[in-house]
C-alpha positions as CSV (number, residue, x, y, z in Angstrom):
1,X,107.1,115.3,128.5
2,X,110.3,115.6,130.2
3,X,111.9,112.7,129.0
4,X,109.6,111.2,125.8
5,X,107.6,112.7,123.0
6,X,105.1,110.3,123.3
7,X,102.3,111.4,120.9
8,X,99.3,110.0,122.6
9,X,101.0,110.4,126.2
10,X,101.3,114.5,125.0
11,X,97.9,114.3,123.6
12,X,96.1,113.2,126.8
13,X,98.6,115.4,129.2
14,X,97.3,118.8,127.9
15,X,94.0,117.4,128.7
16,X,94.1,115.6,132.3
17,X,97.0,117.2,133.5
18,X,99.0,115.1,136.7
19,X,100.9,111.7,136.7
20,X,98.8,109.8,138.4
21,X,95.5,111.2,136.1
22,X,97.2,110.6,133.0
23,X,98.4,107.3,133.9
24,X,94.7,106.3,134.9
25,X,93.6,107.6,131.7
26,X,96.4,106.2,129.3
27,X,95.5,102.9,130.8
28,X,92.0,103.5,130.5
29,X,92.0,104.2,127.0
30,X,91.7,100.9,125.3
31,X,88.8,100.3,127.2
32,X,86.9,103.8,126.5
33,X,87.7,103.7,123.0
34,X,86.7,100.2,122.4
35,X,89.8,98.8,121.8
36,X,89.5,96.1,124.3
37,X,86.3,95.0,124.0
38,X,86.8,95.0,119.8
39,X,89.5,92.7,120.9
40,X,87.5,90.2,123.2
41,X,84.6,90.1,120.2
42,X,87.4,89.4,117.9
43,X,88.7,86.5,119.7
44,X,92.2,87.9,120.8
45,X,92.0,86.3,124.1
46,X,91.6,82.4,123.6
47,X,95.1,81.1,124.9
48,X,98.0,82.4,127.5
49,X,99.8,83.7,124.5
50,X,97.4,86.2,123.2
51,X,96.3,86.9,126.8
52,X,100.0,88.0,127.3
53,X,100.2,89.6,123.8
54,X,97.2,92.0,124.6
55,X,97.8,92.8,128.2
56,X,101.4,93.9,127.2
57,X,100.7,95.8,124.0
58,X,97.3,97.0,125.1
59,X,97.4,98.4,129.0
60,X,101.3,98.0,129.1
61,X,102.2,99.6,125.9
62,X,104.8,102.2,125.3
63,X,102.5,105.3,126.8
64,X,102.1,103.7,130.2
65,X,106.0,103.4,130.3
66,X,106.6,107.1,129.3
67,X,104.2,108.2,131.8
68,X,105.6,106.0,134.4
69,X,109.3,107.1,133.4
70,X,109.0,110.8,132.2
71,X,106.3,112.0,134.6
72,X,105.5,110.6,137.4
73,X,107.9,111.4,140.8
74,X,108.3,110.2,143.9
75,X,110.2,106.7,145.6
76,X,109.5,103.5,143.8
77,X,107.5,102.3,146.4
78,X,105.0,105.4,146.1
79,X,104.8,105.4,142.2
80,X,103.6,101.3,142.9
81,X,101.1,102.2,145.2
82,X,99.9,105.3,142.6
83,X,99.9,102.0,139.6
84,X,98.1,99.6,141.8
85,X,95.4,102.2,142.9
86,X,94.8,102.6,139.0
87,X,95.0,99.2,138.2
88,X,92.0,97.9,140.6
89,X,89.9,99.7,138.3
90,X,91.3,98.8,135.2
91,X,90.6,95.5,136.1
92,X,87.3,96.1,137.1
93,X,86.3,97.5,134.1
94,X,88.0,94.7,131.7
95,X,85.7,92.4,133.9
96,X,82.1,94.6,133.2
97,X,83.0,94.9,129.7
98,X,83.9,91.1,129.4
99,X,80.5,90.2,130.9
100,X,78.5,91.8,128.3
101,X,80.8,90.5,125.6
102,X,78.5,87.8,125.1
103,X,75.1,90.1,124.5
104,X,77.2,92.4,122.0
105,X,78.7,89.7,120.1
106,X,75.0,87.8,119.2
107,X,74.3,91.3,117.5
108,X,77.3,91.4,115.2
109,X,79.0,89.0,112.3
110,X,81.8,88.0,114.1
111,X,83.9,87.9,110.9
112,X,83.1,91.5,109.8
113,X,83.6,93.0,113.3
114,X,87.0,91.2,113.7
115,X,88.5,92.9,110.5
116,X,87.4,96.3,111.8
117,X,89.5,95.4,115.0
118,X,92.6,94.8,113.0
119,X,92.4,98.2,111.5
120,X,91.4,99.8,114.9
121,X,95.0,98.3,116.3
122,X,96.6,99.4,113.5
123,X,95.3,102.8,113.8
124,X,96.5,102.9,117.1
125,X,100.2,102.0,116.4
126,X,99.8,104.4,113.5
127,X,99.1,107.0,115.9
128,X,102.2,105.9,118.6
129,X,104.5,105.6,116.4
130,X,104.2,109.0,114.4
131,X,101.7,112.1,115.7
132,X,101.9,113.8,112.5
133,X,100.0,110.2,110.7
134,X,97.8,110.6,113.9
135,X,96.4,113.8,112.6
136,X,95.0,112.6,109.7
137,X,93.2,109.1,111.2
138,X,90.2,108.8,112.9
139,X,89.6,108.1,116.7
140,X,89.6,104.6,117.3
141,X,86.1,104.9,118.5
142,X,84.9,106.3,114.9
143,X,86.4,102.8,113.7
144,X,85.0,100.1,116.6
145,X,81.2,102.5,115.8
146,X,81.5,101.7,112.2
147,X,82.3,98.2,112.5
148,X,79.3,98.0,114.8
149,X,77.3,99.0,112.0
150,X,78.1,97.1,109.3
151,X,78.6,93.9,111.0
152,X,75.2,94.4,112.9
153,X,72.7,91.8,112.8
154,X,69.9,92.8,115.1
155,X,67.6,89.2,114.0
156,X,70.6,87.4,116.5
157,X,70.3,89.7,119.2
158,X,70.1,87.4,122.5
159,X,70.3,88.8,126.1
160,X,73.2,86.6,128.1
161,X,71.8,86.6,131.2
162,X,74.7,84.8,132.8
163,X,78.1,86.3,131.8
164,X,80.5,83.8,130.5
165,X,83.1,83.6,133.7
166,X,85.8,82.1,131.5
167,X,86.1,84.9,129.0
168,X,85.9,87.5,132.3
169,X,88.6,85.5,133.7
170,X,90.7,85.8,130.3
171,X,89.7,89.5,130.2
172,X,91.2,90.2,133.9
173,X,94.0,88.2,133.0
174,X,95.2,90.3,130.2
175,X,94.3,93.7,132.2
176,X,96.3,92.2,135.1
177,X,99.1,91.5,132.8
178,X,99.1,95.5,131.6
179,X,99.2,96.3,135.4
180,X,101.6,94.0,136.7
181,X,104.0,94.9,133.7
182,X,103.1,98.7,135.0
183,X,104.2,97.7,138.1
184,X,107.6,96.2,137.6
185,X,108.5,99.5,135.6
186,X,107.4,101.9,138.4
187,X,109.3,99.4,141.2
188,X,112.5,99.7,138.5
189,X,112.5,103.6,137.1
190,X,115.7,104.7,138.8
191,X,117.2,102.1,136.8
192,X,115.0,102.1,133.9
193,X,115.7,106.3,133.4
194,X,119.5,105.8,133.0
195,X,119.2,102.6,130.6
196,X,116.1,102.9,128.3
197,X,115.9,104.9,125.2
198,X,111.9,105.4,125.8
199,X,111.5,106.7,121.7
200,X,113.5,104.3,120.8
201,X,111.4,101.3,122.8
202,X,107.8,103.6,121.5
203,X,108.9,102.9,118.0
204,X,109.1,99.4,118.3
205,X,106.3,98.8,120.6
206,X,104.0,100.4,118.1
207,X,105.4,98.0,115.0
208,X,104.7,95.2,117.7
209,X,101.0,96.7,117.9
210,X,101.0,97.0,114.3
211,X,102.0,93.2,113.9
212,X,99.1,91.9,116.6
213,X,95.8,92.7,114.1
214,X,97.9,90.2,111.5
215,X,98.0,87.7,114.0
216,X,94.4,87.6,114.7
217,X,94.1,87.7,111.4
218,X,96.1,84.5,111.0
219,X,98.1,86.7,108.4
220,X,101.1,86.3,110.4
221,X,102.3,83.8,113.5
222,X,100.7,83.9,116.6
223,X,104.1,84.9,118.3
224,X,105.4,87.4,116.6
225,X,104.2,90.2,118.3
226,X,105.9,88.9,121.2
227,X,108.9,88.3,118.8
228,X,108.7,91.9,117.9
229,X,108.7,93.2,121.5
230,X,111.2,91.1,122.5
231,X,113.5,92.3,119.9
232,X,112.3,96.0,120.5
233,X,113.5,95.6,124.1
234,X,117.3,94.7,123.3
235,X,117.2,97.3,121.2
236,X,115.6,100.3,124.0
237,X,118.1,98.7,126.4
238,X,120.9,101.5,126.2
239,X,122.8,101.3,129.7
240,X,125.5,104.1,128.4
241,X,122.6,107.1,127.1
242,X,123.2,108.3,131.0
243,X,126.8,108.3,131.1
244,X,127.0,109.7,127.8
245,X,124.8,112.6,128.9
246,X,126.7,113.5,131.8
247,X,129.5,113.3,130.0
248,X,128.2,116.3,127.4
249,X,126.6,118.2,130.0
250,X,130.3,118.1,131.8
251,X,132.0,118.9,128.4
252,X,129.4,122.0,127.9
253,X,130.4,123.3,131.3
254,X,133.9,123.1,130.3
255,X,135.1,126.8,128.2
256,X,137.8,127.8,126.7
257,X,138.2,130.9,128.8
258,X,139.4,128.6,132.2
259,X,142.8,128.0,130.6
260,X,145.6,130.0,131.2
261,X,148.7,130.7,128.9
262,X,152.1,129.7,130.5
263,X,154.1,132.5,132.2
264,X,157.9,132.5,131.9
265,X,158.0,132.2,128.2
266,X,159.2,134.7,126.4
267,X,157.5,135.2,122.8
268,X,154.2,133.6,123.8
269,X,150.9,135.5,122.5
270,X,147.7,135.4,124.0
271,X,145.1,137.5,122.3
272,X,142.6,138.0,124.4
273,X,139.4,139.3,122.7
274,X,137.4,142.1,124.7
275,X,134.1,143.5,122.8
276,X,131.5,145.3,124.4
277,X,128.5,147.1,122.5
278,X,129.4,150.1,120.2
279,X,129.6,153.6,121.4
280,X,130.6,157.0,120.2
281,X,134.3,156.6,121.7
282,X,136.3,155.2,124.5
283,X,137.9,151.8,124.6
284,X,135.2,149.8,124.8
285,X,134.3,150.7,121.2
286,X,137.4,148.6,119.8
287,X,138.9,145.3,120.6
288,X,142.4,145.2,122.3
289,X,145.4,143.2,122.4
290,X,147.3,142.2,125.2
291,X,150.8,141.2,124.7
292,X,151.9,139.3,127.7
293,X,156.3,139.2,128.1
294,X,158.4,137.2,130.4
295,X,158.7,139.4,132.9
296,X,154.6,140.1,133.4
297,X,154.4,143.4,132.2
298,X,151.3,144.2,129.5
299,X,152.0,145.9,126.2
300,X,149.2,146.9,123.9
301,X,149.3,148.0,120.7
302,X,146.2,148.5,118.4
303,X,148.7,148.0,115.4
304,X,148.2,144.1,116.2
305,X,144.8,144.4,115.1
306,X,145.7,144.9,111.4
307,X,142.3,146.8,111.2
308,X,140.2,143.9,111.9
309,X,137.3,144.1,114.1
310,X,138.0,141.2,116.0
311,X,141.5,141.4,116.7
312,X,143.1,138.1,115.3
313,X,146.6,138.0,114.6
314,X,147.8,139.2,111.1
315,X,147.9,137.0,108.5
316,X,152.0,136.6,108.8
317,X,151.5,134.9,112.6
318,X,151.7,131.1,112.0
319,X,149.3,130.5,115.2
320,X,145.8,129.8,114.9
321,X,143.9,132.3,116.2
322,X,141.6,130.1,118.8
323,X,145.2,129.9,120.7
């Protein structure tokens, strides 16, 4: 990626291949791996906070903002129209897969399954924060399958006819909340570009993903994966990266060669060095020196050389040789 080494992002853009594609499926990807609905069987949805905590961490993470920032082109308004065309569906699908919560969960221990869910999320910030540790763990589909098997109880198992409207509601709240954070960084990216260290707001984002499957398991505050990301942001806000690397590329422009020596002073030296590639003879196969005097005229002598190959001045000049 231009701008971010996002593991995952890098992962799924040698496979989809356009902004707008690999937007739709970083998005996407909680709800195809299981993510999401291991997290609506776990629970992770019952008040505002967690509903805010998943929708931000989960659809809003730090992949959706590389993409957003390092990939996708165009006017603000255009990039909100590409996140809004994406999120309709998102939400859509949180919905379908929150309706049949209900019929999954009376086949499973709840207790079991929710465990399973803690190490799915922390597979997951495993893999976005490092994609050398993402090698060696298993898809988080491998992990949501074999929680489904060892929590299964198939003497529960109970068709819910009618979905239950207030867990869709949740679901589409926390999907929203992924979108509409999606949105407010495409409407901002000019901005964003010049004043967020996107590795540096990755890294934190994934220990605030890392810190969410020990709040659902009440191993750690409710909050503090808010707290996390909160503190992450401060830390990504970096409002002099873009003047800082304007100021390097202007400095790398810059070479020594565009300053010239002062005329009108006799005594002054200014080795100039002049090597080409090596041939049998003729000048080109030695490095002169140009001796520059008060009244313009150019002396060389190859004595100044001293017999080395790159024509510094002898050992008795006091000048250094880069002047």
């Amino acid at each position: 990626m231009s701008s971010s080494q996002h593991p995952v992002a890098l992962r799924l853009e040698r496979q989809v291949g356009g902004a707008t594609k690999l937007l739709a499926t970083v998005m996407a990807l909680p709800l195809v791996d299981g993510i999401f609905p291991a997290l609506v069987l776990a629970g992770a949805l019952d008040t505002p906070l967690e509903i805010l905590q998943v929708g931000l961490l989960v659809f809003g993470g730090s992949a959706t903002v590389a993409v957003i920032l390092a990939e996708m082109d165009g006017t603000p308004r255009e990039q909100a129209s590409i996140v809004l065309a994406v999120g309709v569906g998102i939400i859509a699908l949180a919905a379908v897969e929150a309706a049949f919560a209900p019929t999954i969960e009376s086949m499973l221990d709840t207790e079991t399954f929710k465990r399973f869910a803690a190490v799915v999320m922390l597979a997951v910030a495993a893999k976005t924060a490092s994609s050398r540790i993402g090698e060696y763990l298993p898809r988080p589909a491998v992990i949501v399958g074999l929680g489904m098997v060892a929590s299964f109880q198939p003497g529960g198992f109970e068709l819910a006819i009618v979905p239950d409207y207030d867990l869709v509601l949740r679901a589409v709240a926390a999907a929203g909340t992924g979108v509409g954070f999606a949105l407010a960084v495409a409407l901002t990216a000019p901005w964003l570009r010049g004043v967020v260290d996107i590795d540096r707001f990755r890294f934190g984002s994934a220990v605030a993903l890392g810190v969410l499957p020990l709040s659902i398991l009440e191993l750690a505050p409710g909050r503090a994966p808010l707290a996390v990301l909160a503190v992450t942001s401060l830390l990504a806000f970096d409002p002099g990266s873009d003047q800082d690397a304007a100021d390097i590329e202007e400095s790398d422009d810059e070479t020594p060669g565009d300053e010239t020596p002062d005329d009108g002073m006799p005594g002054d030296e200014t080795p100039e060095v002049v090597s080409d590639a090596p041939s049998a003879d003729g000048p080109a196969a030695r490095v002169r020196s140009f001796v520059t005097d008060g009244s313009g005229d150019e002396d060389t002598d190859d004595s100044e050389t001293d017999g080395t190959t790159y024509g510094y001045p002898g050992e008795d000049d006091a000048r250094e040789p880069w002047l």
